[in-house]
Structures are given as C-alpha cells and as structure tokens.
N, C-alpha and C positions, 0 to 999 in steps of 0.2 A: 584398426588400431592394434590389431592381434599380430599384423604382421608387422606392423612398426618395430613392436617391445619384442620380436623375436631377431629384427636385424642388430638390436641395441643389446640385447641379451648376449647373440652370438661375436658381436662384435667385444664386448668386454671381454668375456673367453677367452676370444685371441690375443688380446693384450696381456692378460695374466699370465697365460702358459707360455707366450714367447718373454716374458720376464725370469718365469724360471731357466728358460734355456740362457738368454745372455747373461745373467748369474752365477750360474751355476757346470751348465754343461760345455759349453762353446768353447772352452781352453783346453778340455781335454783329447787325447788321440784317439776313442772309440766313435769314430768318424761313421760305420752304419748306422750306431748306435741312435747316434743326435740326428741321421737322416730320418728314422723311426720316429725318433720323438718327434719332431717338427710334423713329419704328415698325420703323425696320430695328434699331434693340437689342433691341428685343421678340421679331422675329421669330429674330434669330442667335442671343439666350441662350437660346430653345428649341430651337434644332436645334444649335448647338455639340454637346451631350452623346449629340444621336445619331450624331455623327460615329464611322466603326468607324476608328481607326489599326490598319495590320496591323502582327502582330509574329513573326519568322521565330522558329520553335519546332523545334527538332531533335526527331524522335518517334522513338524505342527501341521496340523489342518489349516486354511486359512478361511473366511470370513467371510462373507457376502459381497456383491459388488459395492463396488463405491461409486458413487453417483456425485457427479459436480455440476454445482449451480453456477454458469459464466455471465459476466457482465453485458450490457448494450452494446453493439457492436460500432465502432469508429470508422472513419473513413480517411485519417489524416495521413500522409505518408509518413515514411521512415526510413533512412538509409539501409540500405543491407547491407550486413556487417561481410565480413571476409571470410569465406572459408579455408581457415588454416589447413585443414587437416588436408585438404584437394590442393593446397598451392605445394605443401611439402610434397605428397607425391609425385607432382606433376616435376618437380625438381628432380626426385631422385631417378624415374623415370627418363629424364632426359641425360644423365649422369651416365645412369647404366647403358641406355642406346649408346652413349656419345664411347663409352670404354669398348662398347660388345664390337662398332664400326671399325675402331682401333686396334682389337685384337684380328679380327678378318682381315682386316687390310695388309697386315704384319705376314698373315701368315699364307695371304695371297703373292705377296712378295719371297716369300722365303720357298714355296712352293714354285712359281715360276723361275726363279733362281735354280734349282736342282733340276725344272724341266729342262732346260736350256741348255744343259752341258749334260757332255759324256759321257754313261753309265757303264759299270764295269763291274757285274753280281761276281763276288768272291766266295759265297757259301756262307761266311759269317753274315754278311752284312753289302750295301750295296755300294762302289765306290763313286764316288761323283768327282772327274778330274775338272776344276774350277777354271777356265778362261781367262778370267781377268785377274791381274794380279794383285789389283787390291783389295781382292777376296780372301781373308782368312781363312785358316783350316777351319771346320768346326761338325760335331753330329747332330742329329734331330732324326730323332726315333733309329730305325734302320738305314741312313742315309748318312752316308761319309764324307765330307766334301773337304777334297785336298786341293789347297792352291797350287798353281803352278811353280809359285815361286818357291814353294818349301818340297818340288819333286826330289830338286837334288842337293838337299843338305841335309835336313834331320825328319827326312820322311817318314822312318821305321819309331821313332820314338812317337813322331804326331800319329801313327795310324796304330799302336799300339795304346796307346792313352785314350783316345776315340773310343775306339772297340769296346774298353771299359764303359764309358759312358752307354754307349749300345746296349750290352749285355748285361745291365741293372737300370734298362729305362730310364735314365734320366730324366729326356725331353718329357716322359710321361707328368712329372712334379714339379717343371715348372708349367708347362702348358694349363694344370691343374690349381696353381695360383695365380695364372691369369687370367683363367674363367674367374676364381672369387675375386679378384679385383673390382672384374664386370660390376659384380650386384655389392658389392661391397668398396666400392671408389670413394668413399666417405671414411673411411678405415686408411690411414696410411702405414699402420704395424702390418698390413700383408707386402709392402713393400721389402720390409727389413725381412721377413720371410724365404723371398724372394731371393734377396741377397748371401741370406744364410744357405738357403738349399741348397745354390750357383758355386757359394764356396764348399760346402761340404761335399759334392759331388766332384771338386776339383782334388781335394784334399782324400777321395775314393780312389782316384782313376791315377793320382799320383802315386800312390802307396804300391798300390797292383801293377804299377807300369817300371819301377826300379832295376828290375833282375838285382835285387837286392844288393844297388849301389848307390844310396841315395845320392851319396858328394856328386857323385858323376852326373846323375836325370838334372841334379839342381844345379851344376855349372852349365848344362844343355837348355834349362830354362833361361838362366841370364843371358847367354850366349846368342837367345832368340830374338833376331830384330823385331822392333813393334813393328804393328801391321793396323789394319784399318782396324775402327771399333765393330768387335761384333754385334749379327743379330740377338736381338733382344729373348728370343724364344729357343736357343739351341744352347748346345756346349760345345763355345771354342777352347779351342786348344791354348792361345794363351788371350790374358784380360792382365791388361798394366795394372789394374786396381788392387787384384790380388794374389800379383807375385809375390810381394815382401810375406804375408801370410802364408803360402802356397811352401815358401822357400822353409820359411819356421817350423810351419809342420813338418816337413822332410827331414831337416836336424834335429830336430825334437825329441829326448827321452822318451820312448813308449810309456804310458800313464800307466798307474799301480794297477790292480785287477778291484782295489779297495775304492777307487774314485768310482767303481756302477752305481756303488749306493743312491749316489747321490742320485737315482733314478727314482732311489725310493721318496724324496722328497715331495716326488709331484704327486705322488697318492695322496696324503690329504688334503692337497691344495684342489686335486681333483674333485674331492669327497663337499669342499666347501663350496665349490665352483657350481654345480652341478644343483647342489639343494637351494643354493643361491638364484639361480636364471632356469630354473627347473618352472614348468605350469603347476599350477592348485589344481585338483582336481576334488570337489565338492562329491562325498559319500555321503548319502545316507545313513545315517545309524541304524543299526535293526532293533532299537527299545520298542520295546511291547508297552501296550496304554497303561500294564499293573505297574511299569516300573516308571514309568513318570509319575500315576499317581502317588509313588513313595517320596517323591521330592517336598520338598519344605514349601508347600505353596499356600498362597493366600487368596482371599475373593476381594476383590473392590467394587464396590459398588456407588450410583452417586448420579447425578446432574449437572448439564451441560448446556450454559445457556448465555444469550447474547449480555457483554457489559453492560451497552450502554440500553438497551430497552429491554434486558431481565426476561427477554421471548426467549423459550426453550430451541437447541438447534436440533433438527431431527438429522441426523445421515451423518453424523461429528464420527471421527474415527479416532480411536482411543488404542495404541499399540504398548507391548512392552517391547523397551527397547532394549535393542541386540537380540530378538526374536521375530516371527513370521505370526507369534501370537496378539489377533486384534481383535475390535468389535468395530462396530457402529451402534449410533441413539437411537432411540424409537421414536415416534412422531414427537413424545413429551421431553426426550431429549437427557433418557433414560438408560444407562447404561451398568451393564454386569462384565467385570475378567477377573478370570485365573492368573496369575500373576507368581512367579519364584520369587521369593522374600531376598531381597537386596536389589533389585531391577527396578527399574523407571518408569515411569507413564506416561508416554507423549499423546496428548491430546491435539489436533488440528480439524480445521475445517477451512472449506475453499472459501478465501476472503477474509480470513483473519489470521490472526499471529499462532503459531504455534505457543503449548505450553506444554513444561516439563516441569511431572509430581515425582521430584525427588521422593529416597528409598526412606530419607528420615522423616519426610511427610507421612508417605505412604503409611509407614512404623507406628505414627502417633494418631492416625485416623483409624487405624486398623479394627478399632473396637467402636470407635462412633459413629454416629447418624451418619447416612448416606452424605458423600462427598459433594459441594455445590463449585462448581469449576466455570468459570468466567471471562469468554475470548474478547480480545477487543479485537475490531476490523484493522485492516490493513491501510494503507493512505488509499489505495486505488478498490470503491468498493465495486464487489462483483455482485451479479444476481444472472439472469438468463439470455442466453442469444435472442435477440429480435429482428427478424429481416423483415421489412418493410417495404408494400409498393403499391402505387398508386391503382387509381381504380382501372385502370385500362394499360395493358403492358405498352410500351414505349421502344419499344427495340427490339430487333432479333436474338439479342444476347438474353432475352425473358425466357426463349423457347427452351426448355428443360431438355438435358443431356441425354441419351440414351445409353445405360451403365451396362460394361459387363457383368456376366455371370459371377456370381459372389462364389462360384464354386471355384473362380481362379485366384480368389484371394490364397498367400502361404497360409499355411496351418503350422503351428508351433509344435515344435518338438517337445521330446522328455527331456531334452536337456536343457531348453528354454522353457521352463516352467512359470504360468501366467500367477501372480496374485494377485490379492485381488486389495491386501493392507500392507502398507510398508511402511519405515520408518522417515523414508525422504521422497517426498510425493514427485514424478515428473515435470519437468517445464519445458513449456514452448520457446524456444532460442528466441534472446529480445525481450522474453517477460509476459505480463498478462494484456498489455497497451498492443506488445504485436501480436498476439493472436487475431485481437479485436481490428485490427485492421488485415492484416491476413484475410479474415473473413470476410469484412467488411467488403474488399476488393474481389472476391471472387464467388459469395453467395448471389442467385438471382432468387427473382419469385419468379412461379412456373407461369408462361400464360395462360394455362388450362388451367391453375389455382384462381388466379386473379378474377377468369371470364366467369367461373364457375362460384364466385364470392368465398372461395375457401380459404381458413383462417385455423390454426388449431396449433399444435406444440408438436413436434418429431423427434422421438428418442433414439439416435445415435450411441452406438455400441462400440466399441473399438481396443487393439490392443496397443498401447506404446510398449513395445521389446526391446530389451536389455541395448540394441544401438540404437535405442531412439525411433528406428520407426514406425510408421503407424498401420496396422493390418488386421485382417478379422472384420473388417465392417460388418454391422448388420443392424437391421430396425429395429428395436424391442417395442416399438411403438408406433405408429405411423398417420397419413391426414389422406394419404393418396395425393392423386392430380399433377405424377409429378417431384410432391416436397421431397417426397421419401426419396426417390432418387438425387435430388436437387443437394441433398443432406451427406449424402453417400458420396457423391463426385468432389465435394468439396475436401470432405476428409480423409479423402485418397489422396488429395491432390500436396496434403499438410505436408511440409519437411520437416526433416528429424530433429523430435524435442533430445532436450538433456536427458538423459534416462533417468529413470527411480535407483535408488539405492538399499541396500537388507544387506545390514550386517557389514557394510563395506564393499560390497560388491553392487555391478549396475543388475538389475531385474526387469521383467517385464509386468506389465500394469494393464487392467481390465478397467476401460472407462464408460462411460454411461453420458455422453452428454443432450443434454434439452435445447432445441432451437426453437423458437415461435417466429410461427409465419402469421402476421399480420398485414390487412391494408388501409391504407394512410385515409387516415380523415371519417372512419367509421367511428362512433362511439359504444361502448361496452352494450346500451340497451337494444342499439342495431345491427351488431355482431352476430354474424352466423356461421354455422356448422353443418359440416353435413354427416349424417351417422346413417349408415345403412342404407345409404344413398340418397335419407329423406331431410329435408333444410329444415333446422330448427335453431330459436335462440337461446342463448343461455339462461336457465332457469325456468325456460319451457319444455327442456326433454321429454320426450316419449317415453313409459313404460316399456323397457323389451324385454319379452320372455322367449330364453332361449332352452327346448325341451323343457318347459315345466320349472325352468331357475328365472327368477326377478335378477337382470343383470344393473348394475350399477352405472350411472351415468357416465364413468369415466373408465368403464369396461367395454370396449367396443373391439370384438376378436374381429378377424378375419377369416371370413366362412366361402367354402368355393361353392357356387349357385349350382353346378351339379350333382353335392351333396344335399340341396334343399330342397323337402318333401313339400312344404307348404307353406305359406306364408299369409297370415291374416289379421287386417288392419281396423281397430274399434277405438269409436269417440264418441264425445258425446253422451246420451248417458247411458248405453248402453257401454261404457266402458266405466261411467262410473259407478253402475251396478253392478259391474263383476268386481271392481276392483277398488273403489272407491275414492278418495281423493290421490292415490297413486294416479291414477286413471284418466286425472282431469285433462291434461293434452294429447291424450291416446294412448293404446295401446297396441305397439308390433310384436305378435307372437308368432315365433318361426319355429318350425319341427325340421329334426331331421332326418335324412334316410335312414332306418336301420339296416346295417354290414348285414351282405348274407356269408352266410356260416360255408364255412369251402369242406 
C-alpha cells in the first residue's frame, strides 16, 4: 500500500507543476529556462513523497497482553471474497511490462536503423547518411541522421539545427520521459510533458541555428517538404505539428527580463506540494515522567461486568482514547486509569459491544463511588476454540505437522512497535463467522493426542503487524503430543487480518489465543490429562512439588529430564501424613540439579 500512495502522491505532483508551466511559463521566449523547469518537475514530483516530516509523538508505556476468548469453531463454507489490493497490482504490473516492451522495441528499431547505414565520425558528432528516402533528418544522442533526399537542398541548415540538439542532450529528456511513462502509464500528463520538451528543444535548436536571420531559417522552414512522421524517441528536424509554433517563436518579441519572476511563482506551490504528498514520520517526544506527571490528570476507577448476567468480565480493556494509554480487569473485573481530563474511555471486550465514557461522564463520576460499566454481547457470541475428534484418528490428515524452528519466524522492529492496548482491536478479513471456519477447515487433532487420550487448552501467542500479518508464534502454554505444534501451523497458515488502529494510524497487536483440544463422546467425569506424563482426572490432581514449592494445578512448567536430580512418587497414607488432605491422590515431588558454579 506504501507504494500505491507513493505512485498516487508522485503522480499529483506532476499534474500541478506541469499546470504551473501551461499557465504561466509556455508563452514566454526563455526557452532553457522552461526546459529547466519541466525536468526539475519530473524530478521534485518523485522525491516530494519521499520527503519524511517528523511528527512529535508522546509514547506511554503500554499494558499487559491482552488475551481473547473465541467462539466454537464452524465448519460451513464461505465464499472468498476478492483480493483487491492483488488484482490492482497485477494490472498495473502488466501496464508497466506492456509500456517497458514498447519502449525496447522502439528503440530496437531506431538502433537497427542507424546500424544499417553509412557512418561518417565528424569530431562533433557521428553522421549517419540515411538510404531510404522516406527517412527523415533527425538526432538521437550522438547520432545524426541525414536523409538522402535533404543531401542537396538545405543540408547545412538540417545539420546545424541537429548539432544543437546533440550538444544539449536532448534525446537524454525525452528517452527520460519514456522510462516514467513505463511505471507511470496510468498518468497521461507525462504525455503533454512529452510534448512540451519535443517543442522546447525545437524552439532551442531554432534560436541557435539563425545566424541571426530568423525571416530567413523560417522561410527555409516553410519551404521544407513534409516528410514521413518521425521516430517517436529522437529530434527531427522538422514535425507538421509544430511548425506553426516553431515559426511564432522565431517572429516573436524576446520576452522582458521581468517575465523570470514568474519562476518565482512555483516556490510556494512547491513548499505546499511537498508538505502535502510528503510521509509522516512518528517522533517520539523526549518528555520525562516529572512533566507528564504535571499534566491535568485524573484516576478512574470502577467495574466491568456482563449486562445480561451482572458476571464480572476479567481481561475487559479499558483505553483512553487517542492514546497508547490502557488497562485490563482483574479476575473481579476490576479496574484502575490515569486518564488527561477531557479524553474518553473506550471500554471493549472480545464478544461484546464496545463502550464510550464520554469526558462529561467521566467529569461528573470523578468524585463518586467506583464506576459500574455494563457490556452487552454481540449478535454472534464468542467464548473459546474447540477442536474435536473422535476416539481413534480416521485419516492421515490427523498425523500432526512437523513445524519449523520458531527461530525463523520475523522479529519486529523499532519501527514496528507491538502493543499490546489499542483503541481499534484487529479483525480477521470476513468477520468473526470466518475465522471459525478458517479454523475449522484446517485445525486437526494429533493422532498421538487422540491414541494417547490427551485433551487440555493450548495457548497461542502471536503478533497481528501494522499489514495484517500474523507472526512471532509461540506457546505460552502448551498439552504436548503434537497440539502445540498442531496450534502453531495453523496460525501461520492465517491470512492477513484488517490491522489494529492508535491514533489513526494501522499498529501491531500481541494476541494470546486458547484452543481446547477435546474427544467426542468423553464426559467431564472421564476426561483426562496428562501432567508430568502421569494420567489423571479432573479434580483428582497430584500434589507437585517442585524444589520445595506446592505447584498449582493449572501450573504445569516444562522441565528438561536432564536438569532432574530426582523424582519421588507418595500415596496413600503415607502422603497423607506428610501432607494431608492435599495428599489424598499423591504426591510428585521433583528436585532439581543444582548449576555448578564456573
């Protein structure tokens, strides 16, 4: 898209400054003058848009991850929509071949042409005596080509008017507007460019070719029989289209020395041009933390909980808007921010309606009991992925992927900076319906989960970046057998969502998503787990103690077996004499190796 808005940038450019010149400069006689202007519009409407303006950016800390709860996953199809953005290219792509073919072919032609006949190096320049006689005179670059039929009538005028073209490069500015045509063939003001140059080079080479008799060169103009049309890429000697012009100029009063000014006109159309189709470039501010806390701020504080069943939402994100400043709830659904007195409070959570605490809310709460704030759900409600599969894998499509090294995933720059709170959360192209079938279509269960009865939730980690797409994969959580990669392939495989938004601009986004692997036809009290590689049911957990810490049922790290000094397994009551009713389905307590000291 970066390069889209800089053909669209550059191409406005060119339309403005070749407005000033048909205005303003194109009638008067300072003929290098407008040759000038015209290449330097060429060259300023391509670098205008790479100009960087900085722009001071106050940067905040941001916020913990944010974590989303998604719905059951679907299996219905859904048309795919059209990628615009790929069809446009694929057009202008074929624009630009079809011009660049055009341009070689021309100049395959005009090259073979000058091989083919008579060379005759003069010192100035090299003469090429023309063959055919319905070859016009004309030059291109160092190369002179006189036709035979103009050897013996007004040779000396054609090969002095030439010469001039020669010895100010001409062929160099147009050849140089039929490369921008190439990538720019969507643009037809390079055309009239074009045309301007072809004549201002004429109205050069006329000037300097008089021996200061113009009546005379311009009765030797009219006097000149047409001849075939010329090549498109040289300077002939003469063009029907613009004698009548070519002749005016030659009779024409020399312009006052007061018509330059008008040169000055295009400075500030330059100065608007420029700041106009010029890039943002996002500065940090250097404020130190003493001078934000001198700003006019306030604290809100308050609760955030479901309309229709008044259940607190925990992980609810709470931003001020037009800042990078946010929170998230606590399990109770709890929340504390800093806030500059006249800003907004966008409150959302995944699955229900965003809300906005206007500043004269905000104003009149400021002093009272904590805030109670009240989302309703969305039409389509969401809650967590479930993949599901029956008790014995069915297919070779069950056998789980074998993933690259996460070390090949990109890594974001400084300049793509991840948050983690924003004020317009990412989406998946399609909506929340196609994600779930997205998934649906391309999640398996592992058959080493399945054989092995493993069942449990996998926390997927990932970033959606400022284009949408999706990178950083990693576990923050994981079941083994498999899921965890199963989880991993899938979310690589995701196309690029709508990006998030801060401040108006697109950002990138730190997500956290839950998948639950479950298999069909088990019930809650015969579900099993495996933890430490030993099978247990829910609400029969083991005790583990790891170095001397009671770990928590729903803490299960990942320990490498050649870091582990010992491992010792108590039931019975000999666990529940050490440990007592914690004890009652056993106790695994693992020690570690103690690091030796280097």
């Amino acid at each position: 898209m970066e390069a889209l808005a800089y053909l669209l940038k550059a191409s406005a450019g060119l339309v403005v400054l070749y407005g000033i010149y048909w205005l303003f400069l194109r009638q008067h006689t300072y003929f290098a003058a407008n040759r000038f202007y015209l290449l330097a519009a060429l060259f300023i409407s391509l670098a205008a848009p790479l100009v960087q303006i900085p722009e001071t950016v106050v940067e905040v800390a941001a916020t913990p991850t944010v974590r989303f709860e998604l719905g059951v996953v679907t299996v219905a199809a859904q048309p795919e929509t059209v990628d615009w953005p790929f069809v446009v290219w694929c057009i202008y792509a074929a624009g630009v071949g079809f011009m660049l073919l055009r341009l070689a072919k021309r100049l395959a032609e005009l090259l073979w042409l000058i091989a083919s006949n008579h060379w005759q190096p003069t010192g100035k320049y090299i003469l090429v005596r023309a063959k055919n006689e319905n070859v016009s005179s004309f030059s291109f670059f160092n190369y002179l080509v006189l036709s035979h039929r103009d050897e013996g009538r007004c040779a000396e005028v054609i090969l002095r008017h030439e010469a001039v073209h020669i010895r100010q490069w001409h062929s160099f500015d147009l050849l140089l507007v039929e490369v921008l045509r190439s990538f720019f063939w969507f643009n037809p003001v390079l055309i009239l460019y074009k045309r301007s140059l072809q004549e201002v080079h004429e109205f050069i080479a006329d000037e300097l070719s008089t021996n200061g008799d113009r009546l005379a060169y311009a009765r030797e103009l009219v006097g000149y029989s047409f001849g075939v049309a010329p090549q498109a890429l040289v300077n002939p000697f003469f063009n029907s289209s613009q004698l009548k012009n070519r002749i005016i100029m030659l009779t024409k009063i020399r312009s006052s020395c007061w018509v330059l000014g008008r040169y000055l006109l295009a400075i500030p159309v330059l100065m608007v041009l420029v700041s106009f189709v010029a890039t943002r470039r996002s500065e940090p501010a250097n404020v130190t933390e003493a001078a934000v806390q001198k700003t006019d701020t306030k604290t809100a504080t308050g609760f955030i909980y479901d309309k229709k069943t008044k259940q607190p939402l925990a992980g609810a994100i709470v931003v001020v808007v037009g800042t990078t400043v946010g929170t998230t709830t606590d399990a109770k659904g709890a929340f504390r921010i800093d806030y500059e007195v006249g800003k907004e409070l966008a409150v959302s959570f995944v699955g229900y309606e965003t809300s906005v605490c206007s500043a004269e809310t905000l104003k009149k709460v400021a002093k009272a009991e904590p805030m109670q704030i009240f989302l309703s759900k969305q039409s389509v409600a969401l809650s967590e992925i479930v993949v599901v599969a029956n008790s014995k894998p069915t297919s070779a499509e069950d056998v789980p992927v074998k993933m690259p090294s996460t070390d090949a995933q990109p890594q974001p720059t400084k300049a793509d900076e991840v948050f983690m709170v924003v004020e317009q959360q990412p989406e998946f192209k399609g909506g929340t319906n196609a994600l779930y079938q997205f998934l649906g279509r391309n999640i398996k269960y592992p058959a080493a989960a399945v054989k092995a009865n493993v069942e449990g939730k996998v926390f997927v980690q990932f970033v959606v970046n400022k284009i949408g797409e999706t990178s950083d994969v990693t576990i923050l959580k994981g079941i083994g057998f498999g899921c965890d990669e199963e989880a991993m392939r899938v979310v690589r495989l995701m196309p690029n969502w709508i990006p998030a938004r801060q401040s108006g601009k697109s950002v990138a986004v730190q997500y956290t998503l839950p998948i639950a692997f479950a298999i069909e036809g088990k019930t809650a009290s015969d579900a099993k787990s495996f933890r430490f590689g030993i099978e247990q049911k829910p609400g029969e957990e083991m005790l583990v103690i790891l170095d001397g810490v009671e770990l928590e049922p729903s803490n299960d790290p990942k320990i490498d077996p050649a870091n582990i000094q010992s491992v010792e397994v108590l039931k019975g009551e000999t666990a529940l004499k050490q440990y007592g009713q914690k004890g009652k389905n056993g106790v695994l307590i693992i020690k570690i190796k103690t690091p030796k000291k280097e």
